[in-house]
N, CA, C and O atoms as a DFTB+ gen file, in Angstrom:
628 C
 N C O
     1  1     116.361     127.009     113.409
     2  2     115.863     128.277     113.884
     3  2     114.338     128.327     113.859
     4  3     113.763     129.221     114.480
     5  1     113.878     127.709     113.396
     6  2     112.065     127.330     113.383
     7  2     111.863     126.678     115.075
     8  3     112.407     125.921     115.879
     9  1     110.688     127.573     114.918
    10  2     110.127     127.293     116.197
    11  2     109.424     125.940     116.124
    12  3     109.040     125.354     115.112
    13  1     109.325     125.525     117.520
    14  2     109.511     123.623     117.459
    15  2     108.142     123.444     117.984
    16  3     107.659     122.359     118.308
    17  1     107.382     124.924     118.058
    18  2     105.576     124.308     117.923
    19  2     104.785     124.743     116.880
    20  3     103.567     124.919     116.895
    21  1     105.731     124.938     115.782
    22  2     104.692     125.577     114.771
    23  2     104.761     124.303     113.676
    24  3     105.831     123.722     113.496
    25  1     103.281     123.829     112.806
    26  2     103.190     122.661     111.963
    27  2     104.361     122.482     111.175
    28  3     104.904     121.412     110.900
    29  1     104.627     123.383     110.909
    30  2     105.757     122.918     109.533
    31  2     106.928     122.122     110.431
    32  3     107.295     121.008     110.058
    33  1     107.586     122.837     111.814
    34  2     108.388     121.979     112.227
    35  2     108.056     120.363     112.190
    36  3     108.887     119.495     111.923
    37  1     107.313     120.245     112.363
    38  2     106.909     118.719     112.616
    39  2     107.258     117.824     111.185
    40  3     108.036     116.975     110.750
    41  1     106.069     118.679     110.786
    42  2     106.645     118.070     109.040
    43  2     108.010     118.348     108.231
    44  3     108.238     117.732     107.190
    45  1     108.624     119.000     108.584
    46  2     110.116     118.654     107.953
    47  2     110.990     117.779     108.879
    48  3     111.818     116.996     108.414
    49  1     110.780     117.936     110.200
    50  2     111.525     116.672     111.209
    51  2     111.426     114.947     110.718
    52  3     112.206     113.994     110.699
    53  1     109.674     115.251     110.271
    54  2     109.185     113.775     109.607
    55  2     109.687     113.854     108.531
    56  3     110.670     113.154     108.777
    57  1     109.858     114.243     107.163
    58  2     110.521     114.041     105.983
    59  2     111.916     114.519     106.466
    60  3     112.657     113.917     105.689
    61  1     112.493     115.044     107.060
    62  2     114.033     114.609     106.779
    63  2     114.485     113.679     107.576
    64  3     115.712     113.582     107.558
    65  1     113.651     112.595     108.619
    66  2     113.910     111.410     109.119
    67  2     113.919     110.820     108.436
    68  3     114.992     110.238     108.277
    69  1     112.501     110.388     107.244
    70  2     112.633     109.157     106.108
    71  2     113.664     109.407     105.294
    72  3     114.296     108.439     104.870
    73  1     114.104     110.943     104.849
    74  2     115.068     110.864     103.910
    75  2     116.642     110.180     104.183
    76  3     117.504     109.898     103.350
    77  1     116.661     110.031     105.681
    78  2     117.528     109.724     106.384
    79  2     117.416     108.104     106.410
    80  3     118.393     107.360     106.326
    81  1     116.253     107.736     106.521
    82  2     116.202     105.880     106.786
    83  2     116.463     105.597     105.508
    84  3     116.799     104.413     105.495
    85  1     116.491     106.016     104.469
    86  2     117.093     105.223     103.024
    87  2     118.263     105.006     103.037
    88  3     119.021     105.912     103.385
    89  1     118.739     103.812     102.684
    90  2     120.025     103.140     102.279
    91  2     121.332     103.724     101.827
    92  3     122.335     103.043     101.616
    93  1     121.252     105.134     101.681
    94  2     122.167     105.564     101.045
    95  2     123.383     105.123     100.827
    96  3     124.007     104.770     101.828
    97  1     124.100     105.008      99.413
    98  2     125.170     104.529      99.417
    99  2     125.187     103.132      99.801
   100  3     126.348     102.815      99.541
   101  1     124.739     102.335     100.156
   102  2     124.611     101.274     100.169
   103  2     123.890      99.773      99.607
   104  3     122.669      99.616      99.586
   105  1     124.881      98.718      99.162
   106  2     124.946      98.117      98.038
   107  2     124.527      97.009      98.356
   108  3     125.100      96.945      99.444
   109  1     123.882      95.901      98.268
   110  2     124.224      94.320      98.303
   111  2     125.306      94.335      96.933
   112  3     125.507      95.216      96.097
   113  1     125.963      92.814      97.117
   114  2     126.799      92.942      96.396
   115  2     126.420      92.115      94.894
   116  3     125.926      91.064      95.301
   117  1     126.410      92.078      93.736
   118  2     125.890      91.393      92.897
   119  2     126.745      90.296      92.471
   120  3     127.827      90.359      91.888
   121  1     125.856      88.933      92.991
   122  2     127.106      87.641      92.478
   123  2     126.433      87.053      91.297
   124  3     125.322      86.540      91.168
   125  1     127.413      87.269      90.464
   126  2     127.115      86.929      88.888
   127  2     127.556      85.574      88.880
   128  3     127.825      85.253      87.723
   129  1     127.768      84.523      89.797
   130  2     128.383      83.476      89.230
   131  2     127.540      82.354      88.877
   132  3     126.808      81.806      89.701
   133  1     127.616      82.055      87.845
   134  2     126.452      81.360      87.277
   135  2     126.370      79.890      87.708
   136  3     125.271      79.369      87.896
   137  1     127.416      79.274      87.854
   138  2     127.284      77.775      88.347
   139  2     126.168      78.153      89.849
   140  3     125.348      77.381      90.347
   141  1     126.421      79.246      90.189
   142  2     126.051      79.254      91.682
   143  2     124.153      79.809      91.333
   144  3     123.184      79.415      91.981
   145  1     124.126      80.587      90.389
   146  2     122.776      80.696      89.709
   147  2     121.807      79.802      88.967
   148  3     120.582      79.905      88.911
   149  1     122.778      78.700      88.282
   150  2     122.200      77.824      87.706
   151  2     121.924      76.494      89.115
   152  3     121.074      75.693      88.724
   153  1     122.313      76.235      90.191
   154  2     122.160      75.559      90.735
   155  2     121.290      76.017      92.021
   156  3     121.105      75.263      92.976
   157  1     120.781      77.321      91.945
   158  2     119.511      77.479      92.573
   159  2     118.637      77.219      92.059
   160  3     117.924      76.291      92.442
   161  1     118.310      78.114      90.753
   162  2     117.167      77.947      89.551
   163  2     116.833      76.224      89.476
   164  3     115.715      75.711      89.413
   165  1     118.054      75.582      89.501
   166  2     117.432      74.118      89.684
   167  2     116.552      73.388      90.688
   168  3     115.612      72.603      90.569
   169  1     117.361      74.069      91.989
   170  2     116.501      73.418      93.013
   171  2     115.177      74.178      93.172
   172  3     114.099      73.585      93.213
   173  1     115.326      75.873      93.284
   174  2     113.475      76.361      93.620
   175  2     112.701      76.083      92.815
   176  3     111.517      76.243      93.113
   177  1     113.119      75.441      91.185
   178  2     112.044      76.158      90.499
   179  2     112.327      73.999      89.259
   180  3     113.281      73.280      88.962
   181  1     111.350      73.987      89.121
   182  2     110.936      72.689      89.352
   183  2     110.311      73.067      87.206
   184  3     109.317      73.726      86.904
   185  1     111.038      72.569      86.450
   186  2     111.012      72.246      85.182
   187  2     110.892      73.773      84.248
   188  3     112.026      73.807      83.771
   189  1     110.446      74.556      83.921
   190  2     110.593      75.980      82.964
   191  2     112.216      75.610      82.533
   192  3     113.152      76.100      83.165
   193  1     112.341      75.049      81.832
   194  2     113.662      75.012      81.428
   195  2     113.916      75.952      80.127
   196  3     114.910      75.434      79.618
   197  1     113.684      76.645      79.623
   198  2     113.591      77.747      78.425
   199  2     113.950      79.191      79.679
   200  3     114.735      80.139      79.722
   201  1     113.027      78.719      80.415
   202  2     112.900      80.349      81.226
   203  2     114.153      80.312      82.171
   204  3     114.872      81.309      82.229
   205  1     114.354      79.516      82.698
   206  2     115.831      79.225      83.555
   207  2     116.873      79.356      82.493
   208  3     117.925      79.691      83.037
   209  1     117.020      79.224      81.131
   210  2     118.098      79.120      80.291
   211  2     118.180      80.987      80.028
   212  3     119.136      81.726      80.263
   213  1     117.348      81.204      79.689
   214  2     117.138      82.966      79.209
   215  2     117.562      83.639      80.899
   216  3     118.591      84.316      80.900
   217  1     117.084      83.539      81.809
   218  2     117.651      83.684      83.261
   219  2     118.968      83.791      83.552
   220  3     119.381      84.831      84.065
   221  1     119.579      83.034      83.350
   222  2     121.492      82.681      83.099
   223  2     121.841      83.196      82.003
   224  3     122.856      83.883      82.120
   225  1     121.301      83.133      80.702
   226  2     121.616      84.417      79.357
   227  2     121.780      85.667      80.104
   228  3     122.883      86.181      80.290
   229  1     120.756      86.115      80.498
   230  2     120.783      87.150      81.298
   231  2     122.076      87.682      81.984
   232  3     122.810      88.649      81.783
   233  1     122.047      86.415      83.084
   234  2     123.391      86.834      84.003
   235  2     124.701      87.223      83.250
   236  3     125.402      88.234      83.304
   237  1     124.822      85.605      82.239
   238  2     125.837      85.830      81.617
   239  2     126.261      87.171      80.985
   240  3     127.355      87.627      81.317
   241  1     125.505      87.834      80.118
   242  2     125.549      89.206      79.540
   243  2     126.237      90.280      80.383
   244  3     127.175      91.077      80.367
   245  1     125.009      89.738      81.283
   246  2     125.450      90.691      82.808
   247  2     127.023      91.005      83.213
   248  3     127.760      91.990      83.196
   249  1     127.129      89.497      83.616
   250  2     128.702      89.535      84.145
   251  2     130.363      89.684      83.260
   252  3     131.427      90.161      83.655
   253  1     130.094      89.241      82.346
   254  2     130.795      89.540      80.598
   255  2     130.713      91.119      80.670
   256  3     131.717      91.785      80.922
   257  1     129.463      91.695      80.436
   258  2     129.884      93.139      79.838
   259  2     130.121      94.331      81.105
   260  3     130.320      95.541      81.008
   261  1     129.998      93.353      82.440
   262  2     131.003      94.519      83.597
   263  2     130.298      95.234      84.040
   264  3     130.753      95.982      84.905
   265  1     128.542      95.377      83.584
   266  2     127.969      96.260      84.499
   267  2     126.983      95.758      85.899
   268  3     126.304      94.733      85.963
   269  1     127.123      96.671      86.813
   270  2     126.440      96.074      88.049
   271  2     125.180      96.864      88.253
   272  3     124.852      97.064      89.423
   273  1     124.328      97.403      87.172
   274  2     122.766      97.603      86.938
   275  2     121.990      96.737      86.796
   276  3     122.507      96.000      85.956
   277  1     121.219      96.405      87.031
   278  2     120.067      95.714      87.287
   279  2     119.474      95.236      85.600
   280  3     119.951      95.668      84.551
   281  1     118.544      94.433      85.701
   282  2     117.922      94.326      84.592
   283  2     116.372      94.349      85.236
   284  3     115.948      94.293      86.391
   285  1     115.722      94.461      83.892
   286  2     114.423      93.995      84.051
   287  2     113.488      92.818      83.225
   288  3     113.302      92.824      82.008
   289  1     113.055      92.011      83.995
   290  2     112.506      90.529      83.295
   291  2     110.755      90.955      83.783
   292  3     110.259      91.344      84.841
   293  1     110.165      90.628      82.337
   294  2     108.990      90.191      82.649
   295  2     108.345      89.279      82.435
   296  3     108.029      88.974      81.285
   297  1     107.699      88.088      84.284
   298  2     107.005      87.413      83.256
   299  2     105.922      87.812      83.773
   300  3     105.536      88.640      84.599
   301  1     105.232      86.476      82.614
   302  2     103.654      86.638      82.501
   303  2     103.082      84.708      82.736
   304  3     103.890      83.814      82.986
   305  1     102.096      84.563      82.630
   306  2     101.427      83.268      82.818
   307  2     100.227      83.114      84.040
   308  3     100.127      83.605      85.165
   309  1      99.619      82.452      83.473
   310  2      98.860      82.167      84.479
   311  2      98.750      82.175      86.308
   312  3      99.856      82.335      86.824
   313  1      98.084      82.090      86.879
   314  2      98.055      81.788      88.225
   315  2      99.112      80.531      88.677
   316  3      99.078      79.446      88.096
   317  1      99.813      80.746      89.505
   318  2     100.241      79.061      89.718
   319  2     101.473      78.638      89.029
   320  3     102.136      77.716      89.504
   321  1     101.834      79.244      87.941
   322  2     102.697      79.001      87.011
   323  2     104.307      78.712      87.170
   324  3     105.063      77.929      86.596
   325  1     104.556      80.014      88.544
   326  2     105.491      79.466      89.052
   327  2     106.742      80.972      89.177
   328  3     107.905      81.048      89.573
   329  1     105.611      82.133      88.534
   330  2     106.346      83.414      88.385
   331  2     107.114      84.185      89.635
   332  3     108.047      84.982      89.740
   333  1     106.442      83.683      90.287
   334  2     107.000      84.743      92.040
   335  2     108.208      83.238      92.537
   336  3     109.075      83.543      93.356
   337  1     108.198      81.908      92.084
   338  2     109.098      81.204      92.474
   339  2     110.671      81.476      91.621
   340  3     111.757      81.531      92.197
   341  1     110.452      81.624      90.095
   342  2     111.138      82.314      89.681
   343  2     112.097      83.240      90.322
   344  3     113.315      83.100      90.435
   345  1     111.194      84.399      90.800
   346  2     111.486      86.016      91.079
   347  2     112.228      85.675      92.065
   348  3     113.294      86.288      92.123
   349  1     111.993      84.736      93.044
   350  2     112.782      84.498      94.520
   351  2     114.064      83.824      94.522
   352  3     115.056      84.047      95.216
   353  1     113.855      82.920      93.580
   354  2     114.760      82.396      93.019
   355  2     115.400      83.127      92.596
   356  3     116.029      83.650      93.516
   357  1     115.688      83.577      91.571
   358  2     116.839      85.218      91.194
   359  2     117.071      85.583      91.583
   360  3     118.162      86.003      91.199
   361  1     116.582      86.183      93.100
   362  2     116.971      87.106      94.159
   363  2     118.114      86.246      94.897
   364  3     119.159      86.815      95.213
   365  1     117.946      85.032      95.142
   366  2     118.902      84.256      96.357
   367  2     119.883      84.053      95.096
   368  3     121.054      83.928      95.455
   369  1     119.671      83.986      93.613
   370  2     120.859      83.344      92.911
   371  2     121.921      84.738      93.245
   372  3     123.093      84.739      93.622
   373  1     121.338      85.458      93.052
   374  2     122.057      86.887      93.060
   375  2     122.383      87.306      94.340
   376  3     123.140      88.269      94.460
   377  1     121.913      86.713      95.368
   378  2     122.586      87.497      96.650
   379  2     122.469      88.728      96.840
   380  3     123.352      89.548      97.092
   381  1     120.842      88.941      96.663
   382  2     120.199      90.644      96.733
   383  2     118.976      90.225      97.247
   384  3     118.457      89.151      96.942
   385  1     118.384      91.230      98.201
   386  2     117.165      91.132      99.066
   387  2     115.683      91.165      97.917
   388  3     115.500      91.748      96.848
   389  1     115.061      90.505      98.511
   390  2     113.752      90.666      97.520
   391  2     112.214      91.568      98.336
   392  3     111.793      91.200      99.432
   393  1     111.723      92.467      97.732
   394  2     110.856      92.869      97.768
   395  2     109.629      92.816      97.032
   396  3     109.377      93.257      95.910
   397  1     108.883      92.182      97.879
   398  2     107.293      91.839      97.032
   399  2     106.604      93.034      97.135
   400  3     106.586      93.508      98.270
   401  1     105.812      93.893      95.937
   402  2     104.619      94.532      95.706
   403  2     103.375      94.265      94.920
   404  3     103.284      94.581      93.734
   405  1     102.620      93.805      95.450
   406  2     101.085      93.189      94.655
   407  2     100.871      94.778      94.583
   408  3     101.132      95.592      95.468
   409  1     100.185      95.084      92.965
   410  2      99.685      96.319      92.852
   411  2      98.281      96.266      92.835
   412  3      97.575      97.272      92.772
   413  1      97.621      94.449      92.923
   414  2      96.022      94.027      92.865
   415  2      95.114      95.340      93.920
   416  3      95.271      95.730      95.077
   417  1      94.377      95.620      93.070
   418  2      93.304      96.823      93.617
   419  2      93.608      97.988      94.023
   420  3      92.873      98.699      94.709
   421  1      95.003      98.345      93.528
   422  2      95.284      99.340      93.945
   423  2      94.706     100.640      93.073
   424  3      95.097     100.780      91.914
   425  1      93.874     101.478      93.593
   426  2      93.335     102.477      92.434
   427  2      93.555     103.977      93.329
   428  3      92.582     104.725      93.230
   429  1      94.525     104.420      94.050
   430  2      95.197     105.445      94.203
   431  2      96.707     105.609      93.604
   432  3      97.489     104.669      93.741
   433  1      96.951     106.324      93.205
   434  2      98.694     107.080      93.064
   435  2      99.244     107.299      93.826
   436  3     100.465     107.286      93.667
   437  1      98.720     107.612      95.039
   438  2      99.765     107.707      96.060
   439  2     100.542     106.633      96.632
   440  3     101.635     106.688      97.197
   441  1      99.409     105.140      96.266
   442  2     100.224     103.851      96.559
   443  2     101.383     104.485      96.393
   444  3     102.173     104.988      97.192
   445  1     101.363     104.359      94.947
   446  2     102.539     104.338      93.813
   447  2     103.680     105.823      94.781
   448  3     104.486     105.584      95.680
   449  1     103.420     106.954      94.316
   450  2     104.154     108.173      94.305
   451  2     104.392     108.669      95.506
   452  3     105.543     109.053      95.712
   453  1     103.317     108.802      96.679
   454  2     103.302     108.858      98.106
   455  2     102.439     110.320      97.976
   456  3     101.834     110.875      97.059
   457  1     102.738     110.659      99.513
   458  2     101.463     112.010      99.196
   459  2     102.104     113.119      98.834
   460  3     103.295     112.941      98.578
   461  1     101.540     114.637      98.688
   462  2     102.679     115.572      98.466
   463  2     102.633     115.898     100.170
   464  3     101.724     115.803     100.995
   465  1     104.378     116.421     100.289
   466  2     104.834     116.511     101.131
   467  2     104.015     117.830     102.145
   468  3     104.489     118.014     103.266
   469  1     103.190     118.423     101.838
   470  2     101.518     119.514     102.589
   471  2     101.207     118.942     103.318
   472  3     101.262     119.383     104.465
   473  1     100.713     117.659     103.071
   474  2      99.895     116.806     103.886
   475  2     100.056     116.582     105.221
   476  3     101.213     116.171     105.304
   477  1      99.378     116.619     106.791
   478  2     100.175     116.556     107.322
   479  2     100.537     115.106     108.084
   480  3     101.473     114.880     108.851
   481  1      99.748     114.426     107.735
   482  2     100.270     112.644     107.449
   483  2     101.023     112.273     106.221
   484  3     100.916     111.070     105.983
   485  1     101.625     112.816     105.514
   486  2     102.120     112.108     104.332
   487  2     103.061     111.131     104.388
   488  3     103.961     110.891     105.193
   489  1     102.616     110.502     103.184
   490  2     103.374     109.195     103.307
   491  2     104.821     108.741     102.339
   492  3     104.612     109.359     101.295
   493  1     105.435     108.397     102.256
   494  2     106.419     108.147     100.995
   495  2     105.611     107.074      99.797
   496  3     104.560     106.670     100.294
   497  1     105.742     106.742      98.942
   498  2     105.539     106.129      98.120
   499  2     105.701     104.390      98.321
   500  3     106.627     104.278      99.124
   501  1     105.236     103.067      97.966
   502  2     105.589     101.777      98.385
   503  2     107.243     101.909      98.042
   504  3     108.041     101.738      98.963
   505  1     107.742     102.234      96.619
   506  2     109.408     102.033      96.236
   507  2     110.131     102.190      97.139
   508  3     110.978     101.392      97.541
   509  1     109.772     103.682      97.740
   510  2     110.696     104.041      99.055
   511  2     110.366     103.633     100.190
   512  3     110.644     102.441     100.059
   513  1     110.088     103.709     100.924
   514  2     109.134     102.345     102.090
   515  2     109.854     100.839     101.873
   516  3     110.500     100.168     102.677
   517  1     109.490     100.569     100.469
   518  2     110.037      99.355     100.938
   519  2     112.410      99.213     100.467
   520  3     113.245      98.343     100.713
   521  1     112.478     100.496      99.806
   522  2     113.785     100.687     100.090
   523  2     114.427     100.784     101.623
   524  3     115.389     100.135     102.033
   525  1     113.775     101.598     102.237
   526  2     113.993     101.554     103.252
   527  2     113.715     100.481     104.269
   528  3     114.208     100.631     105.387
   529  1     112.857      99.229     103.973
   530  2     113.123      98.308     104.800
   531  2     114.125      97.600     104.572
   532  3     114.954      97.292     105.428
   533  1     114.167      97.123     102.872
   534  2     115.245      96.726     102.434
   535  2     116.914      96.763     102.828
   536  3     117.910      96.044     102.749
   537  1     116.497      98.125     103.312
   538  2     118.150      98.542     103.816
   539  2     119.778      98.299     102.728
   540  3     120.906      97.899     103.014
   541  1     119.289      98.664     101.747
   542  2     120.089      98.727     100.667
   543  2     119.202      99.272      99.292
   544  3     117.979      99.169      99.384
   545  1     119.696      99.775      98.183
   546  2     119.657     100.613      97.087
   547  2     118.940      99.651      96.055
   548  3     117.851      99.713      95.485
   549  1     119.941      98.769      96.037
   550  2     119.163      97.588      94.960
   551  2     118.587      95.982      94.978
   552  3     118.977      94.916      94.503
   553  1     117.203      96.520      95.966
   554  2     116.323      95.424      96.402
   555  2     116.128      94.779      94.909
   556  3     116.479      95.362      93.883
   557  1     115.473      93.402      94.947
   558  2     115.306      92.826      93.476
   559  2     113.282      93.405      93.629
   560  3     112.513      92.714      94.296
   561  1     112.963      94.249      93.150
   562  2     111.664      94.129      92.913
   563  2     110.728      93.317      92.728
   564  3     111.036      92.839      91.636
   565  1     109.923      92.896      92.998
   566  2     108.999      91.990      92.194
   567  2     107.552      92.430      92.406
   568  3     106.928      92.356      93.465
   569  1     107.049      92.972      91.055
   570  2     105.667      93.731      90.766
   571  2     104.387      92.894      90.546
   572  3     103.877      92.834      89.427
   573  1     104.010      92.427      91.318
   574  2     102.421      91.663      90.944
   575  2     101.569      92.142      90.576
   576  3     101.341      93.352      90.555
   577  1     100.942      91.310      90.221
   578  2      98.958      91.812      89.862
   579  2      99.522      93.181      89.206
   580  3      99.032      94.184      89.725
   581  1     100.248      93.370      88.396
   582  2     100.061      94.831      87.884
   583  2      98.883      94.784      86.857
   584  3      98.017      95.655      86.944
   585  1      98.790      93.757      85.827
   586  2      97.494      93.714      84.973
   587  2      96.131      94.157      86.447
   588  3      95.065      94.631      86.052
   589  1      96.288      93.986      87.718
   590  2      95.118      94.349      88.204
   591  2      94.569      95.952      88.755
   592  3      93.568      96.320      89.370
   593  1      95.656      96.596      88.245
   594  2      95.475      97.913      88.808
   595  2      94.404      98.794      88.290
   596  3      94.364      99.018      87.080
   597  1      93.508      99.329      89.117
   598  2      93.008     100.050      88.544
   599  2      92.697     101.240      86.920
   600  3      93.525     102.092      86.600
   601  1      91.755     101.073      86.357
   602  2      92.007     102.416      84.950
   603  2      92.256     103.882      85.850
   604  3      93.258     104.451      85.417
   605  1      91.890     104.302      86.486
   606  2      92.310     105.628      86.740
   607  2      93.568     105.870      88.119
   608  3      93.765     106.877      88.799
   609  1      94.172     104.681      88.157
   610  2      94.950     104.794      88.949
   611  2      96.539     106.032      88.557
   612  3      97.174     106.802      89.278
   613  1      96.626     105.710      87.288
   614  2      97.595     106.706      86.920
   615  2      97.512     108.302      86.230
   616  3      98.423     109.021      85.819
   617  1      95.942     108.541      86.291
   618  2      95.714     109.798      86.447
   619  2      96.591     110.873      86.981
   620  3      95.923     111.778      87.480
   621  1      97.617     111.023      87.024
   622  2      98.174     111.727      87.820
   623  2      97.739     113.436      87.750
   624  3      96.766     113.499      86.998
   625  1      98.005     114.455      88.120
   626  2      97.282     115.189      88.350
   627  2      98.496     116.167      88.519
   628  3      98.304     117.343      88.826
């Protein structure tokens, strides 16, 4: 019943389209099978043998105690080390889409949160953005450069 030349129409047409491009209800499926996990981790990822063993701990736990939530792993190491080969690696062992976010230089919140919905460009947040390319609920994340984010980036307000 809103008239279709006044601003606000516009801006709720645009937010209830994105709310619409998210995945809803929709799953990749999580394959816990570890022969099939342990024999990726072998081929992408070229000696960390401690970190590939805790990787499959992981799964194992995973698939034993029946839940299909996610975990969260962090690593850390140097440049080069081999962390994002890892991350990709997990993603194909698991048979779930991967999404890369470098947070390097990022010193706004809105990266992060998106704009408030006033604005009349606003944006969604990177999580949702890249849910929605993802085209499913539980992309495997993978957070870079977060040690590089800005100090007043989480000011929130």
């Amino acid at each position: 019943q809103m008239e279709k030349h006044s601003g606000e129409y516009g801006k709720l047409i645009g937010y209830f389209e994105e709310v619409f491009k998210l995945p809803w209800g929709k799953y990749s499926n999580n394959n816990w099978d570890l022969e099939f996990a342990q024999r990726v981790l072998n081929e992408k990822v070229f000696g960390l043998e401690e970190v590939k063993k805790r990787i499959l701990e992981t799964i194992i736990v995973k698939k034993l105690g029946g839940h299909n939530k996610g975990f969260i792993l962090m690593l850390y190491g140097a440049p080069g080390t081999g962390k994002t080969s890892i991350a990709k690696a997990i993603a194909e062992s698991l048979d779930r889409p991967m999404k890369f976010i470098s947070f390097a230089g990022v010193s706004d919140s809105t990266f992060i949160k998106g704009h408030k919905r006033t604005y009349v460009d606003s944006l969604p947040g990177v999580f949702i953005k890249e849910l929605m390319k993802s085209k499913v609920m539980n992309p495997i994340f993978v957070i870079d450069e977060i040690d590089k984010v800005s100090r007043n980036t989480f000011n929130f307000h």
